[in-house]
C-alpha positions as a Markdown table, in Angstrom:
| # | Residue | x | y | z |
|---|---|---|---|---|
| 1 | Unk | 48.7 | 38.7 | -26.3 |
| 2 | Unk | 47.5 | 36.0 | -28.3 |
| 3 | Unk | 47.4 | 33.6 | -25.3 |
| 4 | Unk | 46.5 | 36.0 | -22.4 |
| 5 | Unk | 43.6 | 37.5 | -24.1 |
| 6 | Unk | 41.8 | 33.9 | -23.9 |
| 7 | Unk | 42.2 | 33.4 | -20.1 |
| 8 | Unk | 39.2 | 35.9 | -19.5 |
| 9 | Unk | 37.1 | 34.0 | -21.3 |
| 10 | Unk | 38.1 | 31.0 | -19.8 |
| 11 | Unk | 38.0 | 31.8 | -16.2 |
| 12 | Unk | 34.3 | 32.0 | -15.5 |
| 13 | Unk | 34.6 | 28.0 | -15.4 |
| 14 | Unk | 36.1 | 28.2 | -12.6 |
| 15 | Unk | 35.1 | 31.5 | -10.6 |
| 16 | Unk | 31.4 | 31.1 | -11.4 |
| 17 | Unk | 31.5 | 27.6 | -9.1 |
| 18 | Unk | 33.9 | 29.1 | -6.6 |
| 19 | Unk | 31.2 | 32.2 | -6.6 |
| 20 | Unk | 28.2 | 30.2 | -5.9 |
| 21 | Unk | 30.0 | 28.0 | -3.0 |
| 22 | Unk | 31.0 | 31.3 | -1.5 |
| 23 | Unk | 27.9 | 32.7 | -1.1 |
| 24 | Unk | 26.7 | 29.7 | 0.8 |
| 25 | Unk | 28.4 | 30.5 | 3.5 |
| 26 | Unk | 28.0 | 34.0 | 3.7 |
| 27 | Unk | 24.9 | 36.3 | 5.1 |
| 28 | Unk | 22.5 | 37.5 | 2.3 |
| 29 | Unk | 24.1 | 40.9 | 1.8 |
| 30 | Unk | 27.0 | 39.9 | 1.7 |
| 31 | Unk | 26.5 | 37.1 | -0.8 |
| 32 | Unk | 24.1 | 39.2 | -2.9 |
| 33 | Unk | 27.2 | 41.8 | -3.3 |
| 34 | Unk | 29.3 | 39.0 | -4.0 |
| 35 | Unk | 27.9 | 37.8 | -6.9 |
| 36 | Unk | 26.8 | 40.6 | -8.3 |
| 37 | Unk | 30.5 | 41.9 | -8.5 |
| 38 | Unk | 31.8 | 38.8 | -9.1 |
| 39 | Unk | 29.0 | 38.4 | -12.1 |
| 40 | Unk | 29.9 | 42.3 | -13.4 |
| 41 | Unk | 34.0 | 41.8 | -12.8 |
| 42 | Unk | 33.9 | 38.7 | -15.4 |
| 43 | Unk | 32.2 | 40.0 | -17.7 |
| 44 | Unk | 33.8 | 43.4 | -17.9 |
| 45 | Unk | 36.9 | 41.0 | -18.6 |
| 46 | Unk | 34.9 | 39.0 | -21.4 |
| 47 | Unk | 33.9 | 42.1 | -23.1 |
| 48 | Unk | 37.1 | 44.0 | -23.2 |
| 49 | Unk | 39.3 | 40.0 | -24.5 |
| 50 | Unk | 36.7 | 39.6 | -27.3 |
| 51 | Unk | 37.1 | 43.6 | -27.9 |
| 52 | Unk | 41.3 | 42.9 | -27.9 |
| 53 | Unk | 40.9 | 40.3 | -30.2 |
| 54 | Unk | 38.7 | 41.9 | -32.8 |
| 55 | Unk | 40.9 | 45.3 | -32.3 |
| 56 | Unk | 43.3 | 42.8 | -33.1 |
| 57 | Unk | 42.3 | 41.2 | -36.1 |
| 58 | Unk | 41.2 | 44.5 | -37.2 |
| 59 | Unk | 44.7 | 45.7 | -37.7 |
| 60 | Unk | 45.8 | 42.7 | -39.5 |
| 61 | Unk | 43.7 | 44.1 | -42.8 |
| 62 | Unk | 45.7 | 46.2 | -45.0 |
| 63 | Unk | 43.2 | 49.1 | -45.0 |
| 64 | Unk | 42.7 | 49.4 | -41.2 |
| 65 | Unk | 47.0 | 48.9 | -41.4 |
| 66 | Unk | 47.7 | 51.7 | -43.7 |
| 67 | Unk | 44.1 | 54.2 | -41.7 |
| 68 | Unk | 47.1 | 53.4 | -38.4 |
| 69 | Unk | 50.1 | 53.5 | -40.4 |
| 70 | Unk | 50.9 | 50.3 | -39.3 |
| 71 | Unk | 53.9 | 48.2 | -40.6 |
| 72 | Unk | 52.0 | 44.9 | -40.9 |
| 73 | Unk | 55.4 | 42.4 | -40.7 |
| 74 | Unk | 56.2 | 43.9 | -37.2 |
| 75 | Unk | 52.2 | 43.1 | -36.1 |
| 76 | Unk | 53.3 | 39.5 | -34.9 |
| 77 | Unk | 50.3 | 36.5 | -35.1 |
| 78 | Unk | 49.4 | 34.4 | -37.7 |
| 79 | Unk | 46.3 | 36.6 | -40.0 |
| 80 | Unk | 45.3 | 32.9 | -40.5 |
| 81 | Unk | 44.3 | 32.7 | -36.8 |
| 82 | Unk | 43.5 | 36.0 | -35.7 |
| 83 | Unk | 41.7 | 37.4 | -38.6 |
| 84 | Unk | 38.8 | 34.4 | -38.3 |
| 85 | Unk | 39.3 | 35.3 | -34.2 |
| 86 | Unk | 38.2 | 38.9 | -34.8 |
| 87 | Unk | 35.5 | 37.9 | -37.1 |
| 88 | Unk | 33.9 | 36.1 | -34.1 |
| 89 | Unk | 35.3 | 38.3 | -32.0 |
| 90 | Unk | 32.8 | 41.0 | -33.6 |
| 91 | Unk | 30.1 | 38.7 | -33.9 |
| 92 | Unk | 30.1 | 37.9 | -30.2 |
| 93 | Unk | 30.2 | 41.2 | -29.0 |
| 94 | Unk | 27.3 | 42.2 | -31.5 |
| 95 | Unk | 25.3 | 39.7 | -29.8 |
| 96 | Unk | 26.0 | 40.7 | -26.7 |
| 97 | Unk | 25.4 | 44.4 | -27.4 |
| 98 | Unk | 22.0 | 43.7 | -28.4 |
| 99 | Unk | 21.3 | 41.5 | -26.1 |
| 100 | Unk | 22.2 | 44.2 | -23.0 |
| 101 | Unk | 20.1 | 46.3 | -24.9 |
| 102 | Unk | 17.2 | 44.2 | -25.2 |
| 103 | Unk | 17.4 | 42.9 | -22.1 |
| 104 | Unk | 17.0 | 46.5 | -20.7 |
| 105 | Unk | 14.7 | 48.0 | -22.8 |
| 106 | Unk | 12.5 | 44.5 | -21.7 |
| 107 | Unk | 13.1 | 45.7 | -18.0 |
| 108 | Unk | 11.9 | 49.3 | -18.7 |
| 109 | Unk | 9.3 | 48.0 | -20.9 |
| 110 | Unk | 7.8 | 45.6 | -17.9 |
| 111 | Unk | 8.3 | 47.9 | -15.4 |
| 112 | Unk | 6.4 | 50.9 | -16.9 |
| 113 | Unk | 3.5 | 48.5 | -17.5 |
| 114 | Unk | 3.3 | 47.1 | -13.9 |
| 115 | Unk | 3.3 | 50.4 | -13.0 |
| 116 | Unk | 0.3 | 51.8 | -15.3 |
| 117 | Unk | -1.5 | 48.7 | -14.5 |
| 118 | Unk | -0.8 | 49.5 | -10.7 |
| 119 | Unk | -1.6 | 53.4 | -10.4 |
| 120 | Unk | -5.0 | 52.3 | -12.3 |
| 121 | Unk | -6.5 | 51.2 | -8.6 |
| 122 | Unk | -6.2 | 52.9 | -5.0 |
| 123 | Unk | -3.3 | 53.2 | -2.8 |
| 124 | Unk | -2.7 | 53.6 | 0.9 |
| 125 | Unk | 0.7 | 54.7 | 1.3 |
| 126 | Unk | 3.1 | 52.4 | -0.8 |
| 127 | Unk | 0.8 | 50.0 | -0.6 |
| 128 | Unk | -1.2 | 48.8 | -4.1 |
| 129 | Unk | -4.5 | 46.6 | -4.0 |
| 130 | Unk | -5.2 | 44.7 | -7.2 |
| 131 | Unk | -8.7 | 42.8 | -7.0 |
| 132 | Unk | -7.3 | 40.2 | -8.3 |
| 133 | Unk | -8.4 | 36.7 | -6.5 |
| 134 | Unk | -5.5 | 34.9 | -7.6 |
| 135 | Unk | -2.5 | 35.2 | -4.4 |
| 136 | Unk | 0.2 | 37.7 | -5.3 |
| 137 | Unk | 2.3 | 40.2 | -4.1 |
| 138 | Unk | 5.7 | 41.7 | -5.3 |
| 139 | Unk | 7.5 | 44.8 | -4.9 |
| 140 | Unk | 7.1 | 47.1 | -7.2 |
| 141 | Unk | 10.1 | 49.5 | -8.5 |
| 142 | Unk | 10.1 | 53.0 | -9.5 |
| 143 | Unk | 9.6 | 56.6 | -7.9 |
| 144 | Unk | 7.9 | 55.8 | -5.8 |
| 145 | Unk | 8.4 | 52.5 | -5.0 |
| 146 | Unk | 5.3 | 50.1 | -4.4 |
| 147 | Unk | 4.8 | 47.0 | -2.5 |
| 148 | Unk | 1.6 | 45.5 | -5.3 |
| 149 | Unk | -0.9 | 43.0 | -3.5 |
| 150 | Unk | -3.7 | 41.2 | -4.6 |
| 151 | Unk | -7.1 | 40.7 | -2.7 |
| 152 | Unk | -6.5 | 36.8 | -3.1 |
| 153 | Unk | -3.1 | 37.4 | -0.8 |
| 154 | Unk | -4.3 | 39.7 | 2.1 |
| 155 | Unk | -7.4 | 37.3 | 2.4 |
| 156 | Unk | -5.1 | 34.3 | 2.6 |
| 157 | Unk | -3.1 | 36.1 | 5.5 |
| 158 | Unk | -4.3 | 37.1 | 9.0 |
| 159 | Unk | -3.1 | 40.8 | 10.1 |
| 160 | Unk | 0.1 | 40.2 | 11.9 |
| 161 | Unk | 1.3 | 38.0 | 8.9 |
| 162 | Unk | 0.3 | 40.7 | 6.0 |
| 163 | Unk | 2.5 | 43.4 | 7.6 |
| 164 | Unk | 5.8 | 41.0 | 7.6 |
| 165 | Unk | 4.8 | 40.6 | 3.9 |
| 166 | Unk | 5.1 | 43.5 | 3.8 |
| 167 | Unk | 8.0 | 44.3 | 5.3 |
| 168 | Unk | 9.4 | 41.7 | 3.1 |
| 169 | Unk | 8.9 | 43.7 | -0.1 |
| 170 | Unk | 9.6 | 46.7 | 1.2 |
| 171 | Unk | 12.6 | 45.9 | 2.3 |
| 172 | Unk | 13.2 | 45.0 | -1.5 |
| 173 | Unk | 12.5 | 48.5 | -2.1 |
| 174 | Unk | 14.9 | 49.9 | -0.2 |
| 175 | Unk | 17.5 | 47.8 | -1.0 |
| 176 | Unk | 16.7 | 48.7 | -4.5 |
| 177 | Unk | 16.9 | 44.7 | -5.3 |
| 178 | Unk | 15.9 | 44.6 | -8.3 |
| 179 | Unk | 19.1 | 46.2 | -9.7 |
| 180 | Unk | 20.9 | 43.7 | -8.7 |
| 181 | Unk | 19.0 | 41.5 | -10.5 |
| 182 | Unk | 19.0 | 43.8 | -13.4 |
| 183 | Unk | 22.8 | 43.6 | -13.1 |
| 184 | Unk | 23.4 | 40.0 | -12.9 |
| 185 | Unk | 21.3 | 39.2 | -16.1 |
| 186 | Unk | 23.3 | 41.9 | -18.2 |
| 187 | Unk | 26.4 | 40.9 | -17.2 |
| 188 | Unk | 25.1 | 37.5 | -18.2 |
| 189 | Unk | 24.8 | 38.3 | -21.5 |
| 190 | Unk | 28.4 | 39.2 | -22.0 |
| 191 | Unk | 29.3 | 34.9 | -20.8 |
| 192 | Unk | 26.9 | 32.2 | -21.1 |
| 193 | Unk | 28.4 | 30.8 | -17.6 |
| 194 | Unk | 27.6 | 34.2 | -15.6 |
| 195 | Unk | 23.7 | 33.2 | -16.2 |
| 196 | Unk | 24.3 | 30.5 | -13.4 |
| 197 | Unk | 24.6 | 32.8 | -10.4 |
| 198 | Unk | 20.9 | 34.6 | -11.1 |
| 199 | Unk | 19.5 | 31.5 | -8.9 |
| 200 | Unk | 21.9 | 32.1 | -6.1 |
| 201 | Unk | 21.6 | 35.4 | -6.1 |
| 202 | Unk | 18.3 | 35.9 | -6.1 |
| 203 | Unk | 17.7 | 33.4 | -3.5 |
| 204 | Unk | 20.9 | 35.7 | -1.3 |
| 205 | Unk | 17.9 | 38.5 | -2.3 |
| 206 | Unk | 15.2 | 36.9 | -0.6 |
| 207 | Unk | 16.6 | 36.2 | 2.2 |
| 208 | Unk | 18.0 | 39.5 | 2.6 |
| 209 | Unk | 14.4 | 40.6 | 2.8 |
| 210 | Unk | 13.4 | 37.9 | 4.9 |
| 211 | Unk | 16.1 | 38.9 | 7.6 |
| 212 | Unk | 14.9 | 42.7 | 7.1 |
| 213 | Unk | 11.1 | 41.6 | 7.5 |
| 214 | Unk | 11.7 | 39.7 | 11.0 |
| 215 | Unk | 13.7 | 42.7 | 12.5 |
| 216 | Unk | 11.2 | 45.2 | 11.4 |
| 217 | Unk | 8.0 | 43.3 | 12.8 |
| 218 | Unk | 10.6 | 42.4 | 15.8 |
| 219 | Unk | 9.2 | 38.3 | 15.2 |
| 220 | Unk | 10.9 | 35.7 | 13.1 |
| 221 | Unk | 8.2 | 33.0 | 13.3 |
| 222 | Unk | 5.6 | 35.4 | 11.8 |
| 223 | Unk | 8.0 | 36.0 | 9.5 |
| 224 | Unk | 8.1 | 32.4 | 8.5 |
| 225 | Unk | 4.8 | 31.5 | 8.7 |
| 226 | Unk | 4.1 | 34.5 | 6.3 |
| 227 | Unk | 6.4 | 33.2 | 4.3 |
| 228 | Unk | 5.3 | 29.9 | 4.0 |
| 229 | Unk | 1.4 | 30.4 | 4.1 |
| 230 | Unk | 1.8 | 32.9 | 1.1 |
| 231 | Unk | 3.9 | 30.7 | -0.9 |
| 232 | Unk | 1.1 | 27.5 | -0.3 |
| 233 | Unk | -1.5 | 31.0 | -1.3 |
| 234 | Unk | 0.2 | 31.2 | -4.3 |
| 235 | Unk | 0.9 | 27.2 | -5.4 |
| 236 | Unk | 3.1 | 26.9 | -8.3 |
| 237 | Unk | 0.8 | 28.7 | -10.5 |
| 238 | Unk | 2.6 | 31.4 | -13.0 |
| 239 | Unk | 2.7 | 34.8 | -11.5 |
| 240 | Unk | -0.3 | 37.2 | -12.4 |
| 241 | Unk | -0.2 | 39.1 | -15.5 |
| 242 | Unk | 0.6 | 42.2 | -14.1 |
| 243 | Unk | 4.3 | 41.0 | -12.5 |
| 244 | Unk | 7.2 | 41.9 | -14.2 |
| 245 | Unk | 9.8 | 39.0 | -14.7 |
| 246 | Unk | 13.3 | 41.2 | -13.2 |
| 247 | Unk | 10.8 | 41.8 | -10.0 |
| 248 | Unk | 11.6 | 40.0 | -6.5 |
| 249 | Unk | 8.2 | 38.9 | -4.9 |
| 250 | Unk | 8.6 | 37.0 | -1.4 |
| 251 | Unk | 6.7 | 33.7 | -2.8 |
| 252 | Unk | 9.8 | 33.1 | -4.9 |
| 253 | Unk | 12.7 | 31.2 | -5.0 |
| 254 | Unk | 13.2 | 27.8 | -2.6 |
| 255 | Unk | 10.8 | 28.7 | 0.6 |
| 256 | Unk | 11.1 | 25.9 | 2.4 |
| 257 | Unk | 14.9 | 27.1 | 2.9 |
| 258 | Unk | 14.0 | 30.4 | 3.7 |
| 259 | Unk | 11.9 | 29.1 | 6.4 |
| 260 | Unk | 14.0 | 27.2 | 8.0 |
| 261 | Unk | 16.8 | 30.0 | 8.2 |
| 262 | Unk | 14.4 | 32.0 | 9.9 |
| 263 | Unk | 13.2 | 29.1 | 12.3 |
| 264 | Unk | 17.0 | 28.9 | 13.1 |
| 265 | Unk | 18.4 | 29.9 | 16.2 |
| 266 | Unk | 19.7 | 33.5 | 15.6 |
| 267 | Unk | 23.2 | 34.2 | 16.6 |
| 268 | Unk | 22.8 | 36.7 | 20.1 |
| 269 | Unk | 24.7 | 40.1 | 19.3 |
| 270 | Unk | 28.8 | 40.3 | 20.2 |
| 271 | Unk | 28.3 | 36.7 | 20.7 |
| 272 | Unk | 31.5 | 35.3 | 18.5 |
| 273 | Unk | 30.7 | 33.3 | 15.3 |
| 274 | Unk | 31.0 | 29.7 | 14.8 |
| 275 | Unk | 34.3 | 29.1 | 13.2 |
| 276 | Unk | 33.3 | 25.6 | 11.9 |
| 277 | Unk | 34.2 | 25.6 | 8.0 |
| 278 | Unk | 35.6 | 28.7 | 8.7 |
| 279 | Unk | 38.8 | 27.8 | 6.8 |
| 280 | Unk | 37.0 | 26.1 | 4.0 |
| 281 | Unk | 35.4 | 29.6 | 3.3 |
| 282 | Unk | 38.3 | 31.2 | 3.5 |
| 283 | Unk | 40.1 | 29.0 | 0.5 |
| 284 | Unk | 37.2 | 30.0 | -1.2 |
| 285 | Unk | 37.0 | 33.5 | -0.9 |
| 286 | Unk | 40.9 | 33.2 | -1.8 |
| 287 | Unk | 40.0 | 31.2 | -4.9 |
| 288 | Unk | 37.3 | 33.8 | -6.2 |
| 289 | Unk | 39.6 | 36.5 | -6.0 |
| 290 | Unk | 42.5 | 34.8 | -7.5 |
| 291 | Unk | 40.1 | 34.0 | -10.7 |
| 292 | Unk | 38.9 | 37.7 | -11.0 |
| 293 | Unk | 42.5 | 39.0 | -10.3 |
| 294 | Unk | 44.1 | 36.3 | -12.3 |
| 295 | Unk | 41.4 | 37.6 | -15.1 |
| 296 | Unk | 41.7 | 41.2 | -15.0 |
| 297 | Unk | 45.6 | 41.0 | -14.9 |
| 298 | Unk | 45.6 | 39.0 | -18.1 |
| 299 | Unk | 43.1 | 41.2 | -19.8 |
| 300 | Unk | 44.8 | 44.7 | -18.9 |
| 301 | Unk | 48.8 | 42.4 | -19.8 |
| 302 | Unk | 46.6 | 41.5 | -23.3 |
| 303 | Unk | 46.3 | 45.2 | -24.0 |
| 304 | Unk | 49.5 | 46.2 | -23.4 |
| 305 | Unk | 50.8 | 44.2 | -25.2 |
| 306 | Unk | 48.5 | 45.0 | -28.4 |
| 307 | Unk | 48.9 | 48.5 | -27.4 |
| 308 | Unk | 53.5 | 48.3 | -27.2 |
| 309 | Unk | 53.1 | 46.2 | -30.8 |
| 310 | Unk | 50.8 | 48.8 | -32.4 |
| 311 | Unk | 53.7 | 51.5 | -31.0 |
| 312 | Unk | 56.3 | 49.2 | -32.4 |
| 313 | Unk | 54.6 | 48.7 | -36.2 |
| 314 | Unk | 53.7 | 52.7 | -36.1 |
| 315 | Unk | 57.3 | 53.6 | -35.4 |
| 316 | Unk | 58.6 | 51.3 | -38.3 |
| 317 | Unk | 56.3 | 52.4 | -40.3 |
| 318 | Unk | 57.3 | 55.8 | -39.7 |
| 319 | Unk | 60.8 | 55.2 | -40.7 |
């Protein structure tokens, strides 16, 4: 167990690369589910070799030994080595507990303020107006959801351009995008490495909702230009006091690439896909699931094999 149990932790240095090159090549949906899973797969495996290796420190002491009835020669490992490991083992995984926890509580926190903040002015719909002259305009979670404007945005954008914002964050809604993002930065917690796929993926978010907004207002150069024109709005000014931080707004993230994806030519329907770099993406896609399957094999070998040596010192014991 003693060397399996460390490959878990060890493998995010080379999925979380493999992850974000992966998603390059895929279409926002796809990508946002890819490294969400790929964020929540690795980090299930962190938690469960730093729990292994505490559970088996743990049964290394002679009082935890004698609570299992444990014959401590039969155990195996050197208590010099696994001992300390289970010390830090516990430490990490107190960390990251509280961490999850604060990290959620900070979600629930923001969201339940933005959403005071917002049922204190009218509504039309889902729609929120905040007389706010500074440019802004996110989507809102909850139940309902909102899409949350501010005066200074709908002045900076003529009609047609204000409903594809619109689109754009409702289509956050309804993807309920803001979960994955919720996701991401918990499973984050659990591996320092797993906090380098929020940029990816939030930018795979975006442009899921940019792709959403131009096939429901049936024009992808409104789209872009309300894009664009509300990003310039809003300058590189921090967002307005009311905005949550785990909240997708369509000003975010690197516009100038989102525009140009939706200035692209899009592909015609049943039209067959370009299968340049095809087999590049395919070694990658191959590569990611070898690192989470190569990962979750050697976490589930790492408990077997605690859990056969437990059996093992339990049945000497017995004798």
């Amino acid at each position: 167990m003693i060397l399996a149990v460390w490959i878990p932790l060890l493998m995010p240095l080379l999925a979380v690369p493999a992850a974000r090159r992966a998603a390059q090549s895929l279409p926002p949906r796809a990508a946002a589910w890819l490294l969400t899973g790929c964020a929540v797969a690795l980090a299930v495996c962190t938690a469960t070799a730093l729990g292994l290796l505490l559970a088996a420190g743990a049964l290394r002491l002679p009082p935890v030994a004698a609570l299992g009835h444990l014959s401590l020669p039969l155990l195996g490992g050197d208590p010099a080595v696994t001992v300390p490991a289970a010390w830090a083992a516990a430490g990490l995984l107190t960390g990251c507990a509280a961490t999850v926890v604060h990290r959620a509580r900070r979600h629930r926190t923001e969201l339940r303020t933005a959403r005071r903040a917002a049922d204190a002015h009218p509504r039309s719909g889902d729609l929120c107006v905040l007389p706010d002259p500074a440019p802004d305009a996110y989507a809102l979670p909850g139940r309902p959801g909102r899409v949350v404007v501010t005066a200074g945005m709908l002045r900076a954008l003529p009609p047609a351009e204000r409903e594809a914002l619109f689109a754009h964050e409702r289509a956050h809604l309804a993807g309920r995008h803001h979960l994955f993002l919720l996701t991401a930065a918990l499973a984050a917690a659990c591996h320092p490495l797993l906090g380098s796929l929020r940029a990816p993926l939030a930018y795979a978010l975006e442009r899921w909702a940019d792709e959403a907004a131009a096939s429901r207002v049936g024009d992808r150069r409104v789209t872009a230009r309300a894009i664009g024109r509300a990003a310039l709005a809003a300058g590189p000014s921090a967002p307005g006091p009311h905005r949550p931080g785990t909240v997708l707004a369509a000003t975010a993230g690197p516009v100038p690439r989102r525009v140009a994806a939706l200035l692209s030519p899009e592909r015609v329907p049943g039209h067959p896909p370009i299968r340049r770099g095809c087999y590049g993406r395919r070694l990658l896609a191959a590569a990611l699931l070898a690192c989470v399957t190569f990962s979750t094999a050697a976490a589930l070998d790492a408990a077997a094999d605690l859990h056969e040596t437990v059996e093992v010192a339990q049945g000497e014991a017995a004798h």
